[in-house]
C-alpha positions as CSV (number, residue, x, y, z in Angstrom):
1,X,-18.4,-16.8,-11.1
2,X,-15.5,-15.0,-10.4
3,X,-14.7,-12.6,-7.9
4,X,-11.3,-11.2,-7.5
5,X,-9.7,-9.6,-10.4
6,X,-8.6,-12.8,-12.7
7,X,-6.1,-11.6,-14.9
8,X,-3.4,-9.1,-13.6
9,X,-0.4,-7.4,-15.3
10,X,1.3,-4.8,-13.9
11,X,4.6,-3.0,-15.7
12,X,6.3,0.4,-16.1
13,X,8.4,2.6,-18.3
14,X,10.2,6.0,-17.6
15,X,8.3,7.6,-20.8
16,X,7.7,10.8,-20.2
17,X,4.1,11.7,-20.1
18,X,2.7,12.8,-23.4
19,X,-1.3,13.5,-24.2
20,X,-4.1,11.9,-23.2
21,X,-4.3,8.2,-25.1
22,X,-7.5,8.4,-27.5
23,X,-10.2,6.1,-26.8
24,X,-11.0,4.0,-29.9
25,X,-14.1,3.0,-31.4
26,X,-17.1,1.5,-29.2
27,X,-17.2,-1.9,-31.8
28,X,-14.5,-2.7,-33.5
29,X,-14.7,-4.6,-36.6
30,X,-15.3,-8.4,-36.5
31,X,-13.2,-10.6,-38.3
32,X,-13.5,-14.6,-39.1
33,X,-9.6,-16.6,-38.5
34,X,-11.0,-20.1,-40.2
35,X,-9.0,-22.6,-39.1
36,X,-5.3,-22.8,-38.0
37,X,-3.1,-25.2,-36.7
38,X,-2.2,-25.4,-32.8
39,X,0.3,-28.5,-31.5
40,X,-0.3,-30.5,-34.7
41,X,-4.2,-30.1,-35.0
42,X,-6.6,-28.6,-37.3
43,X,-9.1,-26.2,-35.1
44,X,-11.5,-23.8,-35.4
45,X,-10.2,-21.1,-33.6
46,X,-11.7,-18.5,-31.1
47,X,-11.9,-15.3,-33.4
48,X,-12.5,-11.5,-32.5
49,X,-16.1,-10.2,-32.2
50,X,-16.1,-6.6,-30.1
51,X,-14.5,-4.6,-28.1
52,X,-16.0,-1.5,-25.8
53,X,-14.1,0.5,-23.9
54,X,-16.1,2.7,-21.0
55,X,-14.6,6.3,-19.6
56,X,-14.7,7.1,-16.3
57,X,-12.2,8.4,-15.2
58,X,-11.2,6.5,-12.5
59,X,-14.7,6.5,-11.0
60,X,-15.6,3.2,-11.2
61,X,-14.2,-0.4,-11.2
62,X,-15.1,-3.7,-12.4
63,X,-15.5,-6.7,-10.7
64,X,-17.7,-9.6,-12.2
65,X,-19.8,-10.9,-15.3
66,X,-22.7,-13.3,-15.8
67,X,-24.4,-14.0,-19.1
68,X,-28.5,-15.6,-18.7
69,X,-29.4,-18.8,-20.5
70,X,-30.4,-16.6,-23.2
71,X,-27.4,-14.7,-23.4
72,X,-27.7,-11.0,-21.5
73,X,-24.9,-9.7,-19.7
74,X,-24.3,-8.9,-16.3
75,X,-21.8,-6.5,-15.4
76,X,-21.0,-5.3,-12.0
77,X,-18.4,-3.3,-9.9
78,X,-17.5,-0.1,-7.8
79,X,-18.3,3.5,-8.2
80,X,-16.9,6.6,-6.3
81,X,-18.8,9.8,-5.1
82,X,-19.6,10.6,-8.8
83,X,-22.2,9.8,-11.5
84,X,-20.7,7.4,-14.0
85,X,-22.4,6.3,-17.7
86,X,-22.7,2.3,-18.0
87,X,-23.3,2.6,-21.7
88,X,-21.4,5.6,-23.7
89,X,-22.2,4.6,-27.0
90,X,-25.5,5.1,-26.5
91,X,-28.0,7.8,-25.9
92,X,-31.3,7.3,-23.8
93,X,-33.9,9.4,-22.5
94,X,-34.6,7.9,-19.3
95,X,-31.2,8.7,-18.7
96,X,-30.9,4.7,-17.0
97,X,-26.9,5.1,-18.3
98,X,-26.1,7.0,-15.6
99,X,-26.0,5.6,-12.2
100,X,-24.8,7.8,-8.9
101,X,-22.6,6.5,-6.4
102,X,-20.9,5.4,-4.0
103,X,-21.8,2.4,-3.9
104,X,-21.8,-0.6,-6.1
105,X,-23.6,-0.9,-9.7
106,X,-25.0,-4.1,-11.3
107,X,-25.9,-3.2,-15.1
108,X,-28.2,-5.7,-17.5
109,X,-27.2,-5.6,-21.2
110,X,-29.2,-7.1,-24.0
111,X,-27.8,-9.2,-26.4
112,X,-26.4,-6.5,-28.4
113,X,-25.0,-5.2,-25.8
114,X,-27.1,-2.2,-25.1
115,X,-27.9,-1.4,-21.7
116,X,-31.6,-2.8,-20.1
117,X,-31.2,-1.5,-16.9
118,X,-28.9,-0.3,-13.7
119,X,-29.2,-0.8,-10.1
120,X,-27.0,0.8,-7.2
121,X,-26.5,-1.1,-3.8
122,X,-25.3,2.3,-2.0
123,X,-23.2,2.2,1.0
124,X,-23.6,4.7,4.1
125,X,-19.9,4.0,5.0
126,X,-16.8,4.4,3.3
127,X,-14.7,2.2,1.2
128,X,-17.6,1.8,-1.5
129,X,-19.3,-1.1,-1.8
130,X,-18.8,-3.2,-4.7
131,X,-20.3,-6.8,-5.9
132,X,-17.8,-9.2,-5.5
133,X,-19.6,-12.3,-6.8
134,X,-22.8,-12.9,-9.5
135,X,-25.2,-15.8,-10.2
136,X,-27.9,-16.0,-12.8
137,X,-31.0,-18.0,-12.4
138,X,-32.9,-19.8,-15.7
139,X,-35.5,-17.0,-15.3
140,X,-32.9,-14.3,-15.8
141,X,-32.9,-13.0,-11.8
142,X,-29.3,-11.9,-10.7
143,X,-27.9,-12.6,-7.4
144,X,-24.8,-10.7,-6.1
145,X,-22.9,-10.4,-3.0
146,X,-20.1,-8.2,-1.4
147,X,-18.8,-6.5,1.6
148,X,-20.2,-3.2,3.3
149,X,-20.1,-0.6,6.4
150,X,-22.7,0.8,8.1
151,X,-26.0,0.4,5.7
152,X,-26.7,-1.1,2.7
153,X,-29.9,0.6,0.2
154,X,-31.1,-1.1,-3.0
155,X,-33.8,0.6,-3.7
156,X,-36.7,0.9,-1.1
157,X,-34.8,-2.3,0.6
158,X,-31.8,-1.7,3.3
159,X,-30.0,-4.0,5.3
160,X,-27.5,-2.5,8.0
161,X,-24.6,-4.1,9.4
162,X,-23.9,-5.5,13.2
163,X,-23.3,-2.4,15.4
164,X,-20.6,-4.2,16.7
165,X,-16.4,-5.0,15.6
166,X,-16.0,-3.1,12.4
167,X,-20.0,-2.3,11.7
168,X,-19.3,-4.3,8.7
169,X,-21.1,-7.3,7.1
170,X,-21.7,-9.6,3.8
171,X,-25.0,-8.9,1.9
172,X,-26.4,-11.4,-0.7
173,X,-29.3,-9.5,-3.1
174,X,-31.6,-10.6,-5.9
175,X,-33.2,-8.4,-8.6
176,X,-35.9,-9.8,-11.2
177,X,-34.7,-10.0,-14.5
178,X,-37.0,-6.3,-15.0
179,X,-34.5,-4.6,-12.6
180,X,-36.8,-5.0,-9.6
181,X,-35.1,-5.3,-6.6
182,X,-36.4,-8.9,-4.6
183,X,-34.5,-8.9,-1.4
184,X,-31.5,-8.6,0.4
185,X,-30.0,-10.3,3.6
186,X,-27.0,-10.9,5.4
187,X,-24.9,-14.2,5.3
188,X,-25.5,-15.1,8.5
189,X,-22.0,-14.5,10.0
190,X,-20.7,-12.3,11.9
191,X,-17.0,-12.5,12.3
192,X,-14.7,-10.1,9.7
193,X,-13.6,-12.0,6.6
194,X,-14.6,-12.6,3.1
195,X,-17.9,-13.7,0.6
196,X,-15.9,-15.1,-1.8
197,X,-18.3,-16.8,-4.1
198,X,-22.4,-17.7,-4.6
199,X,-23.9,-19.7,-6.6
200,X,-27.8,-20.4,-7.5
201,X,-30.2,-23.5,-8.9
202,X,-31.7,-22.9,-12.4
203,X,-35.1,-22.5,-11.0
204,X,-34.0,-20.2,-8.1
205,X,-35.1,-22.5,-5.0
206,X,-31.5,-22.3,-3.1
207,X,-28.3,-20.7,-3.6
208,X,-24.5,-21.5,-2.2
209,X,-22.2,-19.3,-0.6
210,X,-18.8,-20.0,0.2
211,X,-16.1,-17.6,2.2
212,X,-13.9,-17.6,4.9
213,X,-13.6,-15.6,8.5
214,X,-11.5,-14.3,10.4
215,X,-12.8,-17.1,13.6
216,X,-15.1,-19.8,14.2
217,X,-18.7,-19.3,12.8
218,X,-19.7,-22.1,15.3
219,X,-17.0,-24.0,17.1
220,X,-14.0,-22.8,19.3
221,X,-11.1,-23.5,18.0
222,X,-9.3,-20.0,18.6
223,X,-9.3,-17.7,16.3
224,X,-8.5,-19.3,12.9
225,X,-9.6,-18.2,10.1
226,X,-12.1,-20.6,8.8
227,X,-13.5,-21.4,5.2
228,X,-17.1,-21.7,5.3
229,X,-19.8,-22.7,2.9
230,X,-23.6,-21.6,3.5
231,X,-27.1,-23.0,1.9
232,X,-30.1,-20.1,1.5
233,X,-33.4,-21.6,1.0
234,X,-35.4,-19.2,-1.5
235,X,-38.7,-21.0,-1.9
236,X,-40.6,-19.0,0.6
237,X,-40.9,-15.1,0.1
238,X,-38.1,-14.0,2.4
239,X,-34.8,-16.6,1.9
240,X,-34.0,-18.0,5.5
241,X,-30.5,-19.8,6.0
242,X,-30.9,-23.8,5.7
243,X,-27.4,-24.6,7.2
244,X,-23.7,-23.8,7.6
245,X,-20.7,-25.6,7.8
246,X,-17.2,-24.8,8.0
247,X,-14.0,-26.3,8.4
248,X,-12.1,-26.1,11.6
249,X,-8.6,-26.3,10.9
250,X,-6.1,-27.2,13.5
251,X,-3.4,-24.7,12.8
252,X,-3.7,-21.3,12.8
253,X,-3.3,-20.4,9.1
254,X,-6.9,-22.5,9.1
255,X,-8.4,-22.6,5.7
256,X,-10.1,-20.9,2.8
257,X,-13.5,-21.6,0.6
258,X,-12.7,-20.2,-2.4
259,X,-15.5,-21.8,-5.4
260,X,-18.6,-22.8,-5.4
261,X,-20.7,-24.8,-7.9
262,X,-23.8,-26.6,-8.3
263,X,-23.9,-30.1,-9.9
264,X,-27.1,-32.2,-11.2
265,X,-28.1,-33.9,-8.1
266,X,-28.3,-29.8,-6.2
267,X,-25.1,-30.8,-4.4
268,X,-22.4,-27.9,-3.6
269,X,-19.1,-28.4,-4.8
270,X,-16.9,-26.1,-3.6
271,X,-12.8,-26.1,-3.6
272,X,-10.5,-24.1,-1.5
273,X,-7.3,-25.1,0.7
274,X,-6.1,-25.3,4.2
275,X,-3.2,-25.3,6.0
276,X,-3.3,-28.4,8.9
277,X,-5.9,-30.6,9.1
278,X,-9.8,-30.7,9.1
279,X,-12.7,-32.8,9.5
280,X,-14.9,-32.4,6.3
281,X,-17.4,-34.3,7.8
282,X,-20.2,-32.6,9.0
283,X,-22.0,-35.1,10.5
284,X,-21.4,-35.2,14.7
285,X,-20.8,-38.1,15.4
286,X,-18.7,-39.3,12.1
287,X,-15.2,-37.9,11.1
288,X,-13.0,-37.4,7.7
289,X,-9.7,-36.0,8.3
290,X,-7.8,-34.5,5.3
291,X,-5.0,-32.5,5.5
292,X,-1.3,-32.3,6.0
293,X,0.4,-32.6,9.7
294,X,3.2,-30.5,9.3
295,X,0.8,-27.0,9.3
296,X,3.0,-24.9,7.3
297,X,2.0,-26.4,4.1
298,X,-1.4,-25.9,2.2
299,X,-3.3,-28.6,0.3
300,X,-6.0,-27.8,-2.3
301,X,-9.5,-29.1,-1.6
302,X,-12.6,-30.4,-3.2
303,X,-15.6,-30.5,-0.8
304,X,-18.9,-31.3,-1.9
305,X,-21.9,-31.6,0.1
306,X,-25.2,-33.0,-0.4
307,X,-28.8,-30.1,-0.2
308,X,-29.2,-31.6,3.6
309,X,-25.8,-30.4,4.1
310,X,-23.9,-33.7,4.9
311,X,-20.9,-34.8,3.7
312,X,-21.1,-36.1,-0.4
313,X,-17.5,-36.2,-1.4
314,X,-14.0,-34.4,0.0
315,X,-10.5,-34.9,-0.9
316,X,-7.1,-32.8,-0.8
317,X,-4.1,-32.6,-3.1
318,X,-1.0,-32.5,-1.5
319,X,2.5,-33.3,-1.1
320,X,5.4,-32.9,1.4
321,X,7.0,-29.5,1.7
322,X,4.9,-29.1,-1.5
323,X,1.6,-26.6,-1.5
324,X,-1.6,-26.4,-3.4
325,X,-4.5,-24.4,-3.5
326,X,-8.1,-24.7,-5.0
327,X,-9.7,-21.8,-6.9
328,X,-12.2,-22.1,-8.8
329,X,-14.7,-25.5,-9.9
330,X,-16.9,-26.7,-12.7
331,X,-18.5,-29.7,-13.3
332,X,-19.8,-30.9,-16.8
333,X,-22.6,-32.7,-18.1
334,X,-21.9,-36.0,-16.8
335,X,-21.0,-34.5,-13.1
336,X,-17.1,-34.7,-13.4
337,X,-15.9,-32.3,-11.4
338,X,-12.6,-29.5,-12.8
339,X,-11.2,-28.0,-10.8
340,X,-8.8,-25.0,-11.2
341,X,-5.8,-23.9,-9.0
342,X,-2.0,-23.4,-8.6
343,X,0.7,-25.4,-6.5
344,X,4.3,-25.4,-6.3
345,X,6.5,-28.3,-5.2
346,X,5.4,-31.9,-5.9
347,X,2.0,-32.8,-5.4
348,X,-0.4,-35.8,-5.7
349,X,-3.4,-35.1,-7.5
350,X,-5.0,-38.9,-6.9
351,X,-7.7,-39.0,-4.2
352,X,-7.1,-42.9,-4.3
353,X,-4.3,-44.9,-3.5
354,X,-2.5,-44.9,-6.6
355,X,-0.1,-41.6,-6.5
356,X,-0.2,-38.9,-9.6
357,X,2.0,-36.1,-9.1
358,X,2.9,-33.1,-10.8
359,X,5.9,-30.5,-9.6
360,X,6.7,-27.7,-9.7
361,X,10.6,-26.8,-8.4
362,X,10.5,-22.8,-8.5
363,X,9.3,-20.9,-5.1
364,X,6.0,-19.3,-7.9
365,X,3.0,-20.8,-8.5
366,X,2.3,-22.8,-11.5
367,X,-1.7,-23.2,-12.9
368,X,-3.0,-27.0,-12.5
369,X,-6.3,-28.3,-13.9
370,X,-7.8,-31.5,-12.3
371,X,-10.3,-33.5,-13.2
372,X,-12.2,-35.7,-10.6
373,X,-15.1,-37.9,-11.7
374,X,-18.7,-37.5,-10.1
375,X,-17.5,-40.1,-7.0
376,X,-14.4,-38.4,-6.6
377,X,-11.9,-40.6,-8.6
378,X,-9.0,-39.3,-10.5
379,X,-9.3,-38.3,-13.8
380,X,-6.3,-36.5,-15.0
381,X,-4.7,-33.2,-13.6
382,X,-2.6,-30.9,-16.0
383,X,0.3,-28.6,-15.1
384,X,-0.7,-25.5,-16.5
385,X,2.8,-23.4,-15.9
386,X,3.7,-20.0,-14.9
387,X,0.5,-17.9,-14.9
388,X,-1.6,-19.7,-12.7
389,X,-5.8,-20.7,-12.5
390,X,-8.0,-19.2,-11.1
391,X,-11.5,-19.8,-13.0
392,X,-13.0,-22.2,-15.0
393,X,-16.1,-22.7,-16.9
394,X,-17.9,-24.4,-19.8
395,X,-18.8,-24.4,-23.3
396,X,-22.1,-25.7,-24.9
397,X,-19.7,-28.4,-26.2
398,X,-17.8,-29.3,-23.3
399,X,-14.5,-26.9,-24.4
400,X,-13.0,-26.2,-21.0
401,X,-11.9,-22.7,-20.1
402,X,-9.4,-21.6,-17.7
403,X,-8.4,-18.1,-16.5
404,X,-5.0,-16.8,-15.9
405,X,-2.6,-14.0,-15.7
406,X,-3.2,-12.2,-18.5
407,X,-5.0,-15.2,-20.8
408,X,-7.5,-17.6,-20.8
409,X,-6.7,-21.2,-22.0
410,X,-8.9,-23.0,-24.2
411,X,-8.6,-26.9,-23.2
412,X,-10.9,-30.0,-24.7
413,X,-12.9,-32.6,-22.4
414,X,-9.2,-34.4,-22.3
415,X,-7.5,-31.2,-20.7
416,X,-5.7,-30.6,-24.1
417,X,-4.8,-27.4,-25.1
418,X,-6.6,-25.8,-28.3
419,X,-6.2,-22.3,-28.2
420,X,-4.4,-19.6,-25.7
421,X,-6.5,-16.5,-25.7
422,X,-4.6,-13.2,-24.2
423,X,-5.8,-9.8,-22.9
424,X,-2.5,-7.6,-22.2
425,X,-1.6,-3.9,-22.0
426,X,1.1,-1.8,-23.0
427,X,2.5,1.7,-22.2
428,X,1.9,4.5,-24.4
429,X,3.2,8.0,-24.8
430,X,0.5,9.6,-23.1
431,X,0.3,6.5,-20.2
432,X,3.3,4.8,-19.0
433,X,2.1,2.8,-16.1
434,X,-0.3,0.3,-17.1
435,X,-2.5,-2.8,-15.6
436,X,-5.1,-4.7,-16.7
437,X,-7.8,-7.1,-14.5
438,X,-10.4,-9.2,-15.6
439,X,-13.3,-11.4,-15.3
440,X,-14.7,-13.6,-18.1
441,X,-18.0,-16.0,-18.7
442,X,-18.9,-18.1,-21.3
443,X,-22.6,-17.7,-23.4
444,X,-23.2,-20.9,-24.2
445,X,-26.4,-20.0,-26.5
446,X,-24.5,-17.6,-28.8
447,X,-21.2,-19.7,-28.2
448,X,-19.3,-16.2,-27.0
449,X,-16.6,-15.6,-24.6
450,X,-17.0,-12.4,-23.0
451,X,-14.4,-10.4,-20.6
452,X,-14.9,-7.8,-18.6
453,X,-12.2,-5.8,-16.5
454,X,-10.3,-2.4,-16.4
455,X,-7.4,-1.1,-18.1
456,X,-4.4,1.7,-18.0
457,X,-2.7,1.8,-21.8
458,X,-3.2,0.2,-24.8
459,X,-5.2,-2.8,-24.7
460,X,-4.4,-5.6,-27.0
461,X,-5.7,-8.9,-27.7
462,X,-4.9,-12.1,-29.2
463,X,-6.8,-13.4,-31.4
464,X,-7.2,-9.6,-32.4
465,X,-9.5,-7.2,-34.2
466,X,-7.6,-6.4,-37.1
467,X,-4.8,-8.5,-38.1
468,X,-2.3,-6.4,-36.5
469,X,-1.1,-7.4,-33.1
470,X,0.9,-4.4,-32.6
471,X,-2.3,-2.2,-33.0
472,X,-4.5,-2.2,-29.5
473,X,-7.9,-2.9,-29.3
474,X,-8.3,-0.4,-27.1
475,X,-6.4,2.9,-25.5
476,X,-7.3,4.5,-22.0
477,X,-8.5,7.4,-22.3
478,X,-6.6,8.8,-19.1
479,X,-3.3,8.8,-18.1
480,X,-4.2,9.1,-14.5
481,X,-7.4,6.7,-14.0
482,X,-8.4,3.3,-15.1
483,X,-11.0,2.5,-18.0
484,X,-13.1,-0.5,-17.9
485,X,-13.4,-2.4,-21.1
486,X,-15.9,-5.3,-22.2
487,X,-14.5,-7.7,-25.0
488,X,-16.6,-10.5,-26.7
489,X,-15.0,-13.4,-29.1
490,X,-16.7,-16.3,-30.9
491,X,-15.9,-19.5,-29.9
């Protein structure tokens, strides 16, 4: 899952401006750590396996990775007016590297990492359009969704916006594992805002989607913006929309649906935050009201909802003069639910009486992981400090992952940290201003952690390719424009 940019890092230096940073090789060399020691345990550590590093020249971004249950990539982003090659290390003569945009690409690798196919969703309107969110069904189908203007073309399929506000809308696709193109609608929902997440059953019958806009899809409340969450029903030919529900906050920061997640049962679970208070009952006639009074403060949510659409589980954590906010949510095998976020202040991660806090006393947000079990109990939350959370996901094992700024924490079932695992730039002669953003996913049949993003500088990682921390993984190969980069350890 994982939509906006996860990691972000931005610095500068008053070098002057050299040559050109070399790119460095396509692979880089693998190499095996063993076992070291972390907080007093022995552990077999998350080692280097690859490291590819795509030109182009600042024509195209990244946004989003999925990996299929039997363990191709997805890659997705944006592309400018300009033909852009998905795969530079290799050479093909149906030429399906090089995709034209504007618009927004969606690229299949195999497993080794050499490219199946490439689709572009074009846009008729500017800015381009580019896949925000990706789900992956058992039959190796990818679903994305994102933003456009005007009229959206995948292949001999268009969709074009409401002629109405900003001509703008949210599109939800699906192409066949082959790179056929199945479909493509709208979210149902016309008010300006954000698709901020989907997910999609194993076998493809129904898919989530959660957002916010910028009013009421349904009720009329003012103009608050509202998170939402949204059911598609796929067994028929066409998908049709099985239900919506949103939740109306009474202030008018209102709230946010931020991640979605499917559990055992085909309930949603999806966590965000409001600011006020809301009903997350969707019944009409029944009520649950969560939230703080004051209004100015938010509290983090966990919402989940049953396939009918009525209410399963919801609960907030929150203190006074204290915020929190939901970003991301997993649930394991035994349908305990993780959820990742940030807060600052103190604040009470128990649903139940009992009261578990956590604080936080600077004005920045620290990371928290909670764990809630499949009713909704409390299970443990963990302050993750300065840096943030803003995805997590699972191993075959059960190893928990969480993404931050700049690294990706390796926690057991307990919430324990194993293993910090960092992706961070620095300036060099020929690049002095340097950023790095990234996505990540987990392929739980080859037990790899893959992460996918763009880069300015000299990219280096820890655990690293070589042994050397002070030699990158990878440079930019433009001072001016960004490089994306695809990175792959063994878990």
């Amino acid at each position: 899952m994982r939509l906006l940019p996860l990691f972000s890092s931005v610095s500068n230096s008053s070098a002057a401006r050299g040559k050109p940073a070399v790119r460095r090789s396509v692979h880089r060399a693998r190499r095996r750590l063993g076992y070291e020691s972390l907080e007093g345990r022995a552990l077999l550590a998350v080692t280097f396996d690859s490291a590819q590093d795509f030109e182009t020249a600042g024509s195209a971004t990244a946004s989003e990775i999925a990996i299929t249950s039997t363990g191709e990539t997805y890659l997705s982003g944006g592309l400018a007016a300009t033909t852009v090659d998905l795969d530079p290390g290799h050479a093909y003569a149906d030429n399906r590297d090089i995709v034209q945009g504007p618009g927004g690409y969606i690229a299949k690798y195999n497993v080794d990492q050499s490219l199946a196919w490439a689709r572009v969703i074009t846009n008729s309107s500017t800015p381009p359009f580019s896949p925000f969110a990706l789900a992956v069904d058992a039959a190796g189908a990818v679903y994305a969704s994102r933003y456009f203007v005007g009229t959206a073309q995948l292949g001999t399929l268009s969709l074009s916006a409401p002629p109405t506000g900003n001509n703008d809308d949210f599109l939800i696709a699906k192409i066949a594992g082959d790179g056929a193109p199945q479909w493509i609608v709208s979210d149902g929902i016309s008010q300006s805002g954000i698709l901020r997440d989907i997910a999609v059953d194993p076998q493809g019958q129904f898919l989530y989607f959660v957002g916010h806009r910028s009013a009421p899809i349904s009720g009329t409340v003012g103009t608050k913006p509202h998170g939402y969450i949204g059911r598609l029903d796929l067994t028929q030919a066409a998908p049709t929309h099985a239900w919506r529900k949103e939740l109306q906050a009474n202030v008018n920061a209102g709230s946010r649906s931020w991640g979605v997640t499917i559990d055992a049962a085909g309930n949603a679970v999806t966590a965000g935050w409001l600011f006020g208070t809301a009903d997350f009952d969707p019944h009409p006639s029944k009520t649950l009201t969560l939230g703080l009074s004051n209004g100015s403060n938010s509290a983090g949510y966990v919402w989940k909802l049953k396939p009918d659409g009525s209410l399963g589980f919801a609960a907030t954590f929150q203190g006074n003069n204290a915020d929190a906010q939901g970003r991301d949510v997993a649930v394991d095998a035994a349908g305990n639910m993780l959820v990742a976020g940030v807060f600052r202040g103190t604040v009470d991660f128990d649903p139940g009486k009992a009261k578990v806090t956590l604080s936080n006393n600077s004005t920045a947000f620290n990371g928290y992981l909670a764990k809630l079990t499949s009713t909704g109990a409390y299970g443990y939350a963990k302050n993750l400090g300065v840096g943030g959370a803003y995805e997590v996901e699972l191993d075959a094992a059960g190893s928990i992952y969480v993404g931050r700024t700049n690294e990706i924490l390796k926690l057991n079932a307990s919430g324990v940290l194993q293993q910090t695992i960092t992706v961070s730039v620095a300036a060099t002669a020929g690049n002095p201003d340097v950023s790095v953003s990234s996505a990540f996913a987990i392929d739980r049949t080859h037990n790899r952690l893959h992460v996918f993003g763009g880069f300015d500088g000299a990219l280096h990682t820890n655990p690293d390719d070589d042994g050397n921390p002070a030699t990158p993984a990878l440079e930019s190969s433009n001072p001016n424009f960004s490089d994306l980069f695809w990175l792959t350890f063994n878990l």
